[in-house]
C-alpha positions in Angstrom: 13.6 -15.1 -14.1 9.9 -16.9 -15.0 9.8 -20.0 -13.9 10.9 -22.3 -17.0 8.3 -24.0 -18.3 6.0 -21.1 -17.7 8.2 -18.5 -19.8 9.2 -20.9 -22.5 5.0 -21.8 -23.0 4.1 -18.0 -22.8 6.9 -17.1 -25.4 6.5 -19.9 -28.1 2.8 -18.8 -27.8 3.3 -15.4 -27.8 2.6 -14.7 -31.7 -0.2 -16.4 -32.1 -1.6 -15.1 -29.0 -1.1 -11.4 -29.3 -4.4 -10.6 -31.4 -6.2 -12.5 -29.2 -4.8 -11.6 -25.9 -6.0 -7.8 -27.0 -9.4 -8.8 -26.6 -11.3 -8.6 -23.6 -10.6 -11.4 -21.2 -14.1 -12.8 -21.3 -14.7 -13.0 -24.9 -11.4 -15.0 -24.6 -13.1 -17.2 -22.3 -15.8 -17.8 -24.6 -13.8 -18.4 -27.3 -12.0 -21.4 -24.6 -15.4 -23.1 -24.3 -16.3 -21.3 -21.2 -18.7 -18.8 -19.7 -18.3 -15.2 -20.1 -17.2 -15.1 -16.6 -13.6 -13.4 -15.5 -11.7 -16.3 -13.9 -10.3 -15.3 -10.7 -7.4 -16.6 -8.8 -6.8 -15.1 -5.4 -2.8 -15.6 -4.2 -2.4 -15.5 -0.8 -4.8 -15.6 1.7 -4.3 -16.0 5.2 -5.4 -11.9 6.1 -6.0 -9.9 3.8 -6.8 -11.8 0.8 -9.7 -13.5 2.9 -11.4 -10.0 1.9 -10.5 -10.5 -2.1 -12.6 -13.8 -1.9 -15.5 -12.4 -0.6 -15.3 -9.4 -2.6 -15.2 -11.4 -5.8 -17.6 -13.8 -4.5 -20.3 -10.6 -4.3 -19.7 -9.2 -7.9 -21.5 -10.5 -10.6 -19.0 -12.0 -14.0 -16.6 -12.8 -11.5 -15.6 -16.7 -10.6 -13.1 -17.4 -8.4 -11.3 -20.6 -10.2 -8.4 -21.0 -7.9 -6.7 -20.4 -4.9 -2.8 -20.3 -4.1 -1.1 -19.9 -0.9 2.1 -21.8 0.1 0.7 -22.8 3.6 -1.1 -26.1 3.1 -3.5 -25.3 6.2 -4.4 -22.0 4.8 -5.1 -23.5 1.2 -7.2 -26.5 2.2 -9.3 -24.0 4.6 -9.8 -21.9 1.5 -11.1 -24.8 -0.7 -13.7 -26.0 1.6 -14.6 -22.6 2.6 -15.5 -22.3 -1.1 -16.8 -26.1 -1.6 -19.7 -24.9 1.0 -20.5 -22.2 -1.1 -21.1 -24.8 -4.3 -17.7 -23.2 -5.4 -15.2 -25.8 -6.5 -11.8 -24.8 -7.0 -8.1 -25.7 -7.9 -5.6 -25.2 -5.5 -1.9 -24.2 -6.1 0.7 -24.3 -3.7 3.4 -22.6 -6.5 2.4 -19.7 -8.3 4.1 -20.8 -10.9 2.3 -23.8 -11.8 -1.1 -21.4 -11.2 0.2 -19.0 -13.9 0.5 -21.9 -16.5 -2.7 -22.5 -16.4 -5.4 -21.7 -18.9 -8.2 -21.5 -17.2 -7.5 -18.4 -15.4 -8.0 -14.8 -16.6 -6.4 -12.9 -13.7 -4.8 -13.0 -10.3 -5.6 -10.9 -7.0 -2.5 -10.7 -5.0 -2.6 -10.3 -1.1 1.3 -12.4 -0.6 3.6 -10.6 1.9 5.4 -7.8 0.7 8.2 -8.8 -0.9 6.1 -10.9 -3.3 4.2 -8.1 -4.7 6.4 -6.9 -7.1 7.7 -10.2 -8.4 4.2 -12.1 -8.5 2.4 -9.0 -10.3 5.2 -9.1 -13.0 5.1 -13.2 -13.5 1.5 -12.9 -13.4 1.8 -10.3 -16.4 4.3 -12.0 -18.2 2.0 -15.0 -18.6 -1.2 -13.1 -20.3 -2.8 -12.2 -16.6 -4.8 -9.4 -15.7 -3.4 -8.5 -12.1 -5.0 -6.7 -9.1 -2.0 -6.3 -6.4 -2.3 -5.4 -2.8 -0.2 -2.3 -1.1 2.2 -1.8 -1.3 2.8 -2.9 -4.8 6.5 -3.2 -4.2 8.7 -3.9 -1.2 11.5 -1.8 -3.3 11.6 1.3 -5.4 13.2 -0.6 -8.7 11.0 -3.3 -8.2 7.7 -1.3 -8.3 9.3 0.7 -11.7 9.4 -3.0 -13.1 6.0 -3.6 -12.3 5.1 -0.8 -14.2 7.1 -1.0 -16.7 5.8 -5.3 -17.4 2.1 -3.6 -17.3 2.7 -0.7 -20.1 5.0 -3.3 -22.5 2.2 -6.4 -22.4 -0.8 -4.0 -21.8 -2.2 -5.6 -18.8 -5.0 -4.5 -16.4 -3.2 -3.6 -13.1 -4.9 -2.3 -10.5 -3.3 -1.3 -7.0 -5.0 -2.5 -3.8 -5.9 0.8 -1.9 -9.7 0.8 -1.8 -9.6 4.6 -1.3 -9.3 4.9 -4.9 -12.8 4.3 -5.5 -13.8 6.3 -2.1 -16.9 8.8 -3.2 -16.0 11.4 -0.4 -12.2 12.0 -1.2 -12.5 12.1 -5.1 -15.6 14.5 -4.5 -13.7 16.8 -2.3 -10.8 16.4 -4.1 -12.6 17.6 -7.0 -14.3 20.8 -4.8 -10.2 21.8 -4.0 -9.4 22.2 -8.0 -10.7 25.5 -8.1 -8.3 26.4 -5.0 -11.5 27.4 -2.6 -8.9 27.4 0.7 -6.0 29.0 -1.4 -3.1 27.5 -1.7 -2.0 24.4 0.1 0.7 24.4 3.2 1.4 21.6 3.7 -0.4 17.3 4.2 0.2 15.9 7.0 -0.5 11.9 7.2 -1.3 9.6 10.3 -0.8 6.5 11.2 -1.7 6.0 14.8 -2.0 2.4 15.6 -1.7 0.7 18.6 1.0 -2.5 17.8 2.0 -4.7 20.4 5.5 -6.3 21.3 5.5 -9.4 18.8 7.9 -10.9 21.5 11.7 -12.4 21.8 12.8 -15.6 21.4 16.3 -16.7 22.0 16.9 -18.8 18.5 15.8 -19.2 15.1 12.1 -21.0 15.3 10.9 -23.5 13.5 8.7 -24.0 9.8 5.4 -25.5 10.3 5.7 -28.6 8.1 2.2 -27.2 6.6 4.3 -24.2 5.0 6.5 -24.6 1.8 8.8 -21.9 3.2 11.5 -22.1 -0.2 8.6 -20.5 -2.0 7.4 -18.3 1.1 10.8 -16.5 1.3 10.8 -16.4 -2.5 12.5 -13.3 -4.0 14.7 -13.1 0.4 17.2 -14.6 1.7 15.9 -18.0 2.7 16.6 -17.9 6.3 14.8 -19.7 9.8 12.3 -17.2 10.8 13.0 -15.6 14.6 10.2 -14.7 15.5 7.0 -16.4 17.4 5.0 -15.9 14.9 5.6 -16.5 10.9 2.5 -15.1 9.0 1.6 -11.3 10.0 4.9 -10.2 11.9 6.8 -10.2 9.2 5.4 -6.7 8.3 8.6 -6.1 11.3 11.0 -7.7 9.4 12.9 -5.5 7.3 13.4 -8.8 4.5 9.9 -9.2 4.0 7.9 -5.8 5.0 7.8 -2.4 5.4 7.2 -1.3 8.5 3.9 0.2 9.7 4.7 3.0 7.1 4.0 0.2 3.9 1.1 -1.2 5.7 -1.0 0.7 7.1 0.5 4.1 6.4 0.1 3.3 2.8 -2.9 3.7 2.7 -2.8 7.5 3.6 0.5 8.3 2.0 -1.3 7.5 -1.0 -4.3 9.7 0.0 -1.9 12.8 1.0 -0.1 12.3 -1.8 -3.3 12.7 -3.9 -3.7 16.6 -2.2 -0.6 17.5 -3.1 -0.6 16.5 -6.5 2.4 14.9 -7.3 3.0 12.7 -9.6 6.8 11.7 -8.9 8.8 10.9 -5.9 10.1 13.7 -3.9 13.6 15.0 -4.2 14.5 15.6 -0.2 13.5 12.9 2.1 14.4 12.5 5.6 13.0 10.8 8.3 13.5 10.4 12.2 12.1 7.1 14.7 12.7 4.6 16.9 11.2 0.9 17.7 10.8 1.8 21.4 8.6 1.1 24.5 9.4 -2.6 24.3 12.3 -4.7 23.1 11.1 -7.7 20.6 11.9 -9.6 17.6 10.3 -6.4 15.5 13.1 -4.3 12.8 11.0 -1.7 11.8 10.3 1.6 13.6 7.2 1.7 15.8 7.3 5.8 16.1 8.0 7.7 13.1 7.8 11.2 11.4 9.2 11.6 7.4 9.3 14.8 6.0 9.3 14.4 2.1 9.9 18.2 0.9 8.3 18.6 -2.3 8.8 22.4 -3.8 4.7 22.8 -4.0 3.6 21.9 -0.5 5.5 19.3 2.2 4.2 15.9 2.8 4.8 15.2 6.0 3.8 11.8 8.1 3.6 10.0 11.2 3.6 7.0 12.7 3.1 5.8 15.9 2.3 2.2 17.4 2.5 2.9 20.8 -0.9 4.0 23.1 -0.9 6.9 24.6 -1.1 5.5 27.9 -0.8 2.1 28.7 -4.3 1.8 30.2 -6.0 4.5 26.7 -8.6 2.7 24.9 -8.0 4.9 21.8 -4.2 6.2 20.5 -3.1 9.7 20.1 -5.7 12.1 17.6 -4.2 15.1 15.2 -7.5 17.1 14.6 -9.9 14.5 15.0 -7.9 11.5 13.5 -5.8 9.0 14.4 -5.6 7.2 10.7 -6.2 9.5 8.7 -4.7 13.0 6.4 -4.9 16.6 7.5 -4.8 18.8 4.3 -3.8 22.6 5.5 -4.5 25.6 3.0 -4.4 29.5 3.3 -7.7 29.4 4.3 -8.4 26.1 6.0 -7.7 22.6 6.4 -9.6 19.0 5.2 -10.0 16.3 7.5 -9.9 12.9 5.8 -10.3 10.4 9.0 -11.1 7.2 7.3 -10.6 5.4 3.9 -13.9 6.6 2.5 -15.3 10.6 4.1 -14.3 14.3 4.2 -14.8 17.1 6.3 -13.6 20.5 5.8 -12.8 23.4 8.0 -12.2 27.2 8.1 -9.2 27.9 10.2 -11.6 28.9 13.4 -12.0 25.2 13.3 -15.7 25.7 12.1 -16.8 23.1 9.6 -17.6 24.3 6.4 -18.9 21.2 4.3 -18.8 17.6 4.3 -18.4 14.7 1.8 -19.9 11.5 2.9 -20.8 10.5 6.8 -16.8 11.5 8.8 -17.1 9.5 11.8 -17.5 13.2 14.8 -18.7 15.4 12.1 -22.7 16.0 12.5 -24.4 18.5 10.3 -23.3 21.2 8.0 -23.0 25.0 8.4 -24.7 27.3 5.6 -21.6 28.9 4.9 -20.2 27.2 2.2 -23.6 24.7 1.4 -23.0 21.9 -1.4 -24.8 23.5 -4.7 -27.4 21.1 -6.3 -25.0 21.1 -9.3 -22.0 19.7 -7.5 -24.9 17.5 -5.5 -25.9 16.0 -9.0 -22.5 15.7 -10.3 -21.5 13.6 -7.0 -24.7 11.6 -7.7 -23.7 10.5 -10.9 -19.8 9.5 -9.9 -18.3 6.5 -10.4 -16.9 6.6 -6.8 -18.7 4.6 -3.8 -18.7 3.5 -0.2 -18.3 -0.1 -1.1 -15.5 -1.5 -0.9 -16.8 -4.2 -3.5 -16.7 -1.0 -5.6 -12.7 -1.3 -6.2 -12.7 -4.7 -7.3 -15.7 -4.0 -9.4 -13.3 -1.1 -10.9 -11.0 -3.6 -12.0 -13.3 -6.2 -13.4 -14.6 -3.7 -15.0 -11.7 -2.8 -16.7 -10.7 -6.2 -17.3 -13.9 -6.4 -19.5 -13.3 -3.4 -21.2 -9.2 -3.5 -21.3 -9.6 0.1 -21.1 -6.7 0.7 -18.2 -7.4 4.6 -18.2 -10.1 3.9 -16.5 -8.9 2.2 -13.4 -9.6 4.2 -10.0 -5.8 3.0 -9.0 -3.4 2.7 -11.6 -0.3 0.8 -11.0 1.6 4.1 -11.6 0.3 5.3 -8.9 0.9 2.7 -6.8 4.1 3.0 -7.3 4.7 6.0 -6.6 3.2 5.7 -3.2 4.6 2.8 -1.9 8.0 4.4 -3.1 7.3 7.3 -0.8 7.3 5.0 2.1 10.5 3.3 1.0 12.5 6.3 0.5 11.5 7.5 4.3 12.1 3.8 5.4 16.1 4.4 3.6 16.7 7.2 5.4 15.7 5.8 8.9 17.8 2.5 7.9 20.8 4.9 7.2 20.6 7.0 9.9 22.1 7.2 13.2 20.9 8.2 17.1 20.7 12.0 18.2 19.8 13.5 21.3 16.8 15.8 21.3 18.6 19.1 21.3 20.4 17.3 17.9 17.4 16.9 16.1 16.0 20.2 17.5 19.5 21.8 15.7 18.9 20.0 12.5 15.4 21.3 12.2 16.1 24.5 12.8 13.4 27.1 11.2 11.0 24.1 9.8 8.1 24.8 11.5 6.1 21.5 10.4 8.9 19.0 11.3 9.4 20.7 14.5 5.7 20.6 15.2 5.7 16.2 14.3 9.3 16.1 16.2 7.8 17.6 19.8 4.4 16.3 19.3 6.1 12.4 19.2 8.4 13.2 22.1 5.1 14.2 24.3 3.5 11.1 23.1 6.6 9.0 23.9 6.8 10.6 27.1 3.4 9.9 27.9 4.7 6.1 27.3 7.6 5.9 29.8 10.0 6.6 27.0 12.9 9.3 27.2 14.4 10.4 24.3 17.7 11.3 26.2 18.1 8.0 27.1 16.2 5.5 24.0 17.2 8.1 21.9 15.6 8.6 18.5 17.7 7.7 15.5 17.8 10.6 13.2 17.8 9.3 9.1 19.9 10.3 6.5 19.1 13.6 4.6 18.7 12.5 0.9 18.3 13.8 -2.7 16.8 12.4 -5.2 16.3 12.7 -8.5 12.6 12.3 -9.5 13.3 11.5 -12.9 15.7 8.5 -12.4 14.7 7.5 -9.4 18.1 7.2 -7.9 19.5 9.2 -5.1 21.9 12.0 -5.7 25.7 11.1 -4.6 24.7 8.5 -2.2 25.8 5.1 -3.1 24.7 3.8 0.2 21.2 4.7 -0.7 21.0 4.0 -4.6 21.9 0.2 -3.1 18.8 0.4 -1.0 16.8 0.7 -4.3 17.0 -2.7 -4.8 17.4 -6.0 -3.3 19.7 -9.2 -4.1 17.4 -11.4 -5.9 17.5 -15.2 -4.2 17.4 -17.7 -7.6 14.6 -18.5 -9.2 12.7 -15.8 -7.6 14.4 -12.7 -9.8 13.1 -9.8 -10.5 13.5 -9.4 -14.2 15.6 -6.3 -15.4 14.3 -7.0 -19.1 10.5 -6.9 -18.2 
């Protein structure tokens, strides 16, 4: 549920406010007394958030009015930080006494995980315009609530993955609608990135007096932290994060996802992994592959957190790329190596054409040139190399309340960060195997073959023997795309969700 006071304000409000909460957000403002600035409050930001300040701080309309983050450390920092920059703010240590505030238009959300969901939907709730980082959800239902809170009040949600506004992959994304490779074969997705041990410790450590750690754990259990470290590492800890596969991997599941053209979760899932080279505090799989087998084409990804040798400088590379997406057709394959470029190939491995500067990719063959026409029309796109560019999307769109324009919709956020959660169910359900096991269960799929021996090279290469730290191999699950529940698996419907720690509750009536 809302917090009290906040829910009881926005509902008693609520009639006379409707007209005016249709409007855009800064004629509202106006209409309060103030400048035609959108008011900005950024929630969380100890990482990632850091770059939602400065990105608001570089766009023009935008004021930041207000920071919240529940370490007292982190929030004075981000005050004076701003009070140098002749940017006074207010700071909030609950969210919930940020969201009953007037003087703020919208929130940017870079929380850990497991607040995504629940601070979007508050945020909504309360009249806010919401930008949300990735994953949008730490759970399937949760996400679908999110979703749901954004269609019913008609709020501006846009989803944190900055590839979204990427000129490179919507240009060559556009090039691929008139099937110029044939017909797709399959995605493949990487995330290949070098995480260390985050350590042991032999008992539950302590909360820096600095943290307010009731309203950290919000929505979880509310439990000591074993770990060394309490910000960052809890992307390991299965109550708070999502593994490497809804943090960085995000990022490309959503980019694959957008080459196969799916617009609902897949209905077989199965994954196989391991968190091995190291024993720590970590939950989450370090060395991954998921196979989500859509009827059209397989999306298919990998992760892997281990280097390839313990003295490499760089990690393992699948045609060039390390975090990146691999598109294969008929009659050749894109490379997407970054957040922002494109290269494409003929199946000689000859590059055919480029979009944007791909990081190894110098020049371009005459064999399949850019026309001026397409040259013009990528000229006059809405798509950039800024990553100022996806926050000026959604201010944007906050001015205009026109959410069909918004580079990353909250639906498909959802549907991407579901992706990685299905594949994280089926680890979590699954059980060890020895390599001829999984060799038996993948029996005439090419693909998963190809991602199962190519991770037991790269494990090799790390001291790590499958026969002995064997791999656990996930659950195979159905789904049904529609509902979003799994087919005849009880075990895995429960995985959907979460149990909801009081007040921090995930609304079922959005």
């Amino acid at each position: 549920m809302m917090h009290k006071t906040n829910r009881r304000t926005f509902l008693k409000q609520s009639a006379l406010a409707g007209a005016a909460l249709s409007l855009p957000a800064y004629i509202r403002a106006a209409s309060e007394g103030a400048n035609s600035d959108i008011r900005i409050a950024v929630v969380g930001f100890n990482g990632r958030g850091q770059s939602h300040i400065k990105a608001y701080s570089n766009l023009k309309g935008v004021r930041i009015v207000a920071l919240c983050d529940v370490d007292s450390n982190v929030l004075d920092k981000g005050v004076a930080q701003l009070a140098k920059a002749n940017n006074q703010v207010k700071p909030f240590k609950d969210i919930r006494k940020l969201l009953d505030s007037g003087e703020v238009d919208a929130i940017s959300i870079a929380t850990p995980n497991h607040w995504h969901s629940l601070a979007g939907i508050w945020g909504i709730q309360a009249g806010k315009d919401v930008y949300v980082e990735k994953p949008v959800s730490h759970n399937v239902w949760e996400g679908r609530q999110l979703v749901k809170a954004a269609d019913k009040y008609q709020r501006i949600v846009q989803m944190g993955v900055q590839s979204r506004s990427a000129a490179g992959i919507a240009n060559v994304l556009e090039w691929l609608k008139s099937e110029p490779l044939g017909k797709l074969q399959y995605v493949r997705g990487l995330c290949y990135k070098r995480r260390p041990s985050i350590g042991l410790v032999t008992a539950d450590q302590p909360v820096p007096e600095t943290i307010d750690y009731d309203i950290w754990s919000g929505p979880a259990p509310l439990v000591p932290p074993h770990r060394k470290k309490i910000h960052y590492d809890w992307h390991w800890i299965w109550n708070y994060g999502n593994g490497d596969l809804g943090n960085q991997g995000i990022h490309q599941m959503d980019i694959a996802r957008r080459f196969t053209g799916e617009a609902a979760l897949s209905p077989k899932i199965v994954s196989v992994g391991g968190r091995l080279g190291y024993k720590d505090d970590g939950e989450t799989p370090n060395s991954m592959f998921v196979f989500h087998d859509y009827e059209k084409a397989p999306l298919i990804f990998e992760v892997r957190g281990l280097p390839e040798k313990t003295d490499a400088k760089e990690m393992d590379k699948y045609r060039g790329a390390s975090i990146g997406v691999i598109a294969q057709y008929e009659n050749g394959y894109v490379v997407v190596p970054d957040y922002n470029n494109a290269a494409v190939f003929d199946n000689k491995d000859q590059l055919i054409r480029k979009y944007g500067n791909p990081p190894g990719v110098k020049g371009m063959t005459e064999s399949n040139p850019i026309s001026e026409s397409e040259k013009a029309k990528i000229a006059t796109s809405k798509f950039s190399e800024k990553e100022e560019s996806h926050f000026g999307n959604f201010i944007a769109c906050v001015k205009s309340r026109k959410a069909a324009d918004l580079n990353a919709k909250i639906i498909d956020g959802h549907i991407s960060s579901a992706l990685c959660h299905t594949a994280n169910i089926s680890y979590r359900l699954g059980k060890t195997a020895s390599p001829d096991e999984l060799r038996e269960k993948f029996k005439g799929n090419k693909e998963a073959l190809d991602s199962l021996e190519r991770l037991a090279t790269h494990l090799k290469a790390n001291d790590v023997d499958i026969n002995v730290d064997k791999l656990t191999l996930g659950e195979f699950l159905k789904m049904d795309p529609k509902t979003e529940r799994f087919i005849d698996n009880a075990a895995a419907d429960k995985m959907l969700t979460r149990e909801y720690r009081k007040p921090y509750v995930v609304p079922e009536n959005v």
